[in-house]
N, C-alpha and C positions, 0 to 999 in steps of 0.2 A: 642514361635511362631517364625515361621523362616523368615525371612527379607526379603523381596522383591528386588529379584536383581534391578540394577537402569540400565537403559536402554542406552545404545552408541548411539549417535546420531549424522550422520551430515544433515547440512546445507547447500545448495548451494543458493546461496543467487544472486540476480538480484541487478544491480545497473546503472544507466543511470543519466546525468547531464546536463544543457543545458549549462554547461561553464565546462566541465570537471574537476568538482570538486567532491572530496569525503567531502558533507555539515557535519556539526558537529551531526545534529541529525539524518545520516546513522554511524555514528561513537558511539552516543548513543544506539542504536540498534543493533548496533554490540557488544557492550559490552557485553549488556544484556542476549542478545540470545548465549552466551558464554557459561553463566554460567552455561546453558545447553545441550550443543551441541559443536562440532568442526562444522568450516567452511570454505567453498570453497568460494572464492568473484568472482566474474566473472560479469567483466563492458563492456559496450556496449559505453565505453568511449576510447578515446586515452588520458590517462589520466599521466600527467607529473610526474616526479619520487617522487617530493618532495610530492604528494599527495597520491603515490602508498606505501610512507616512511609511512603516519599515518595508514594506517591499519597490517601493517609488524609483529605487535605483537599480532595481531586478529586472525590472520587466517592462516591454515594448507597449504593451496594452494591457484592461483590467477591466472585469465586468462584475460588480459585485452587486448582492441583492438573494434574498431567502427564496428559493423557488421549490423545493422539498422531491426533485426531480434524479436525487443520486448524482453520481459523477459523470454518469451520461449527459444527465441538460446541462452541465456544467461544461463539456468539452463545447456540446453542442452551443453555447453561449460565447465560448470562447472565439469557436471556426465563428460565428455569424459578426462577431466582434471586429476578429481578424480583417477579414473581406477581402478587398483582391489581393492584398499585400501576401495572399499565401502564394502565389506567382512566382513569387521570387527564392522562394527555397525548393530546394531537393527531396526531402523529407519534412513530415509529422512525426509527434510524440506526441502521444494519448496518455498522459501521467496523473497522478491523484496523490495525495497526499495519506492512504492508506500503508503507505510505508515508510520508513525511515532511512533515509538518506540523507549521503554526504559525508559520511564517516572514510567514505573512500572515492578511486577516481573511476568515475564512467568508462573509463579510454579504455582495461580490457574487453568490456563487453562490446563496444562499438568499433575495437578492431577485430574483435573476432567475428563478430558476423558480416564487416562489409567486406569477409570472406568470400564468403556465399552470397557470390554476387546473381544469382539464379532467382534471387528473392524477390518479392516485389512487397512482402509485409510481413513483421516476425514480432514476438515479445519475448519475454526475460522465460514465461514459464507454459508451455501446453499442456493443457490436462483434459480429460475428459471426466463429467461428474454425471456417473451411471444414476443417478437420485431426479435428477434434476430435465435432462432432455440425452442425456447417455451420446453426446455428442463432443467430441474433440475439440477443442478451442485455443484460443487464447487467452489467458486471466489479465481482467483489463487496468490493470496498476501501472501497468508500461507495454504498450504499443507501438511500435514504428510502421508507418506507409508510407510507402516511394509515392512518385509525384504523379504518375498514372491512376494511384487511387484514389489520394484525395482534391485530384481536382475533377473527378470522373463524376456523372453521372448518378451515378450507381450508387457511391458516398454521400455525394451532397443530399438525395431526397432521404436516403437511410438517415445521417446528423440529424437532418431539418425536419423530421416527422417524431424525433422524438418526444415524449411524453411523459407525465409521471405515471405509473404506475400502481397497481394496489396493495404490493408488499415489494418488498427488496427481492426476493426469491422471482418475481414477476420481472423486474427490471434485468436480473441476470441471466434469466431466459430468452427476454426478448433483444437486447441490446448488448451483453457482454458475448452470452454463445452467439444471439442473432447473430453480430458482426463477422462473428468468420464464418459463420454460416456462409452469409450472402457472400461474403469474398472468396467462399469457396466454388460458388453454384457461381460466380462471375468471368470465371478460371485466373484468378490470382493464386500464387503459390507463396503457400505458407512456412515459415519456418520455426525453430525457439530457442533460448539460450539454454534451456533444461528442457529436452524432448520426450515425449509421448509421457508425462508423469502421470501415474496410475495411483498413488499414494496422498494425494495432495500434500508434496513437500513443502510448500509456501509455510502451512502450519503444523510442521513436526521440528523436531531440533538438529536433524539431519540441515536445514537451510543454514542454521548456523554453522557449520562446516562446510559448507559450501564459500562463504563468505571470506575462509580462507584456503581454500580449495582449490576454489574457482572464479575467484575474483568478485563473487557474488555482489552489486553494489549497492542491494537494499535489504532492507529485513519487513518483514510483515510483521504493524503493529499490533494484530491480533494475535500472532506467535508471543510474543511478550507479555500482551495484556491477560490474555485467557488460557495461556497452556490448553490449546484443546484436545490434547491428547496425553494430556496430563504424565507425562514426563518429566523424572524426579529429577533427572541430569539437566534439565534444559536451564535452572539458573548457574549450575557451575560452568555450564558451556558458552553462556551470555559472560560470567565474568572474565571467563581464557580467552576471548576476545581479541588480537593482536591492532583492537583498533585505539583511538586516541582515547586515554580517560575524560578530558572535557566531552568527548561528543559518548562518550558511557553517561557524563552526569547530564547531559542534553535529554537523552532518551529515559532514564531514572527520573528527572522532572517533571517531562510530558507523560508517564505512569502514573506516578503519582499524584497527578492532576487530580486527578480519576477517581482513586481511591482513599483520600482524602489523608495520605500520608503512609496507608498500610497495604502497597503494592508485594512489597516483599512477600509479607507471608500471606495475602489473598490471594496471590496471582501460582507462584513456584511452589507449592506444597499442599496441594488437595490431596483430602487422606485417600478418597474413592470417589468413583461418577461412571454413571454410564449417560447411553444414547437410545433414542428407539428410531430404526430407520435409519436415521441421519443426524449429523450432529447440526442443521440446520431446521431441524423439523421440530426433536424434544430434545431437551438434554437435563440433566442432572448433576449437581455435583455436592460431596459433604468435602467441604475445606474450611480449615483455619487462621484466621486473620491475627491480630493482637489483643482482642475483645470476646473475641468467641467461636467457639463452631456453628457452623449453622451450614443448610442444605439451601443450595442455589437450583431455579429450578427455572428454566429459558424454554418459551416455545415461540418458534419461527423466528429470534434469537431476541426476541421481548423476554425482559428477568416477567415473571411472574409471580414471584414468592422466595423469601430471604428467610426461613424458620431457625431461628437460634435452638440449638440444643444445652450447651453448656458454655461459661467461661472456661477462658485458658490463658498464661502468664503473657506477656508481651516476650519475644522473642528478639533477645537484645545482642544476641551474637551474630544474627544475620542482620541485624541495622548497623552493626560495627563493623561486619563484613566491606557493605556497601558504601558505609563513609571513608575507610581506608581504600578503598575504589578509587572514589573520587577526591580521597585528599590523601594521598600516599603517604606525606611526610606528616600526618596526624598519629596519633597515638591511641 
């Protein structure tokens, strides 16, 4: 039986930091997606040399510089970076540093869909978001196109006409649906690793079982960060975890980046919140951190107003939780 050639593939990979940093688990992720792929990095960072030093042995090519254009002008910076050398592979990946990876291996999801060999372009998740343009798509964190699309026509003026846009909600309309739009009306046939999702699983804690499920081999770092649907199980479900503790405290550091040490109880235990419309449009929330309650209150996903109601004790059994996470043989 004759051996299935194995397929060339790059990457052009999205990366954005709010302290322009390359964090340890965009460096986990890059590992990983190595071991299958060449990669073009391309940050939307002005990002210091000593940090441009840790990815040096990652990757083929790098384009870095603040262009405030989302991960679109970022891919788009990457393909123009690339140049003909994309000739020479089989496959694109359209990846961003919106998620968290590396905790596990790429290989089942990329042998389960070079199944379905019928494909000509698929991602990890298709959703349609009835708020926004009520249109089917791809969620653009992970992408693949065969080599028909992106050396066609049809891609390169869509990449090369990108632009920034006037809010993020604008940029996913035009360029994250646009894109399977137009690769729809082009007749490419679409496919996904999680099909027709109605629910947006990306950020419920159903993904988390997925992960061991289905091999699932990223997490969405807003599923961690913001609970947006505020589910009480979603930190016991992050801790049952069957993945490696170091790449648990990888992802527990890049959290609490953020929140300045108090990830734990700002993030996994909002007492209540609602939405109006859409949780991209208003949102609300009354949670309790290690300092105080107080009402979060985001429009078009800009915080607005942090109103403190009351103090509350620090909450030192779920810091103990977490250190025994990460350091099992502590005490």
């Amino acid at each position: 039986m004759k051996k299935k050639r194995t397929k060339k593939r790059l990457t052009l990979f999205a990366h954005w930091d709010p302290d322009d940093l390359i964090d340890e688990t965009v460096i986990s992720y890059l590992k990983e997606i190595k071991k299958f792929s060449d990669i073009v990095f391309s940050s939307d960072c002005n990002l210091p040399d000593f940090e441009i030093g840790k990815i040096q042995e990652l990757v083929i090519e790098k384009n870095i510089g603040k262009h405030g254009e989302y991960d679109f002008g970022s891919y788009k910076r990457a393909y123009l970076k690339a140049g003909n050398i994309i000739k020479k592979y089989d496959e694109m990946i359209l990846a961003n540093d919106s998620c968290y990876g590396g905790f596990t291996s790429f290989r089942p999801l990329f042998e389960t869909m070079e199944t379905r060999e019928d494909l000509d372009y698929w991602g990890i998740v298709e959703y349609t978001d009835k708020i926004i343009l009520n249109r089917c798509h791809l969620q653009s964190f992970f992408i693949l196109l065969n080599r028909d699309i992106f050396t066609s026509e049809v891609f390169y003026r869509f990449i090369n006409n990108i632009q920034k846009q006037k809010s993020k909600l604008q940029t996913i309309k035009e360029y994250e649906i646009g894109l399977s739009v137009l690769l729809e009306e082009a007749g490419y046939k679409r496919g996904a690793y999680i099909r027709h999702n109605a629910n947006n699983i990306c950020y419920r804690t159903e993904a988390l079982d997925l992960v061991t499920k289905a091999n699932l081999p990223l997490i969405k770092r807003a599923l961690l960060a913001e609970n947006p649907y505020d589910d009480s199980k979603l930190f016991e479900t992050f801790r049952s975890l069957p993945i490696n503790v170091k790449d648990k405290a990888l992802i527990l550091n890049h959290l609490n980046r953020f929140t300045a040490g108090r990830y734990v109880n700002n993030s996994f235990f909002p007492l209540m919140g609602g939405t109006f419309l859409h949780r991209r449009i208003l949102r609300w929330k009354l949670r309790s951190n290690s300092v105080l309650i107080y009402i979060s209150v985001k429009f078009f996903g800009i915080t607005l107003a942090y109103l403190p109601l009351r103090k509350t004790p620090t909450n030192n059994q779920i810091i103990k939780i977490i250190h025994k996470d990460i350091n099992p043989t502590s005490k």
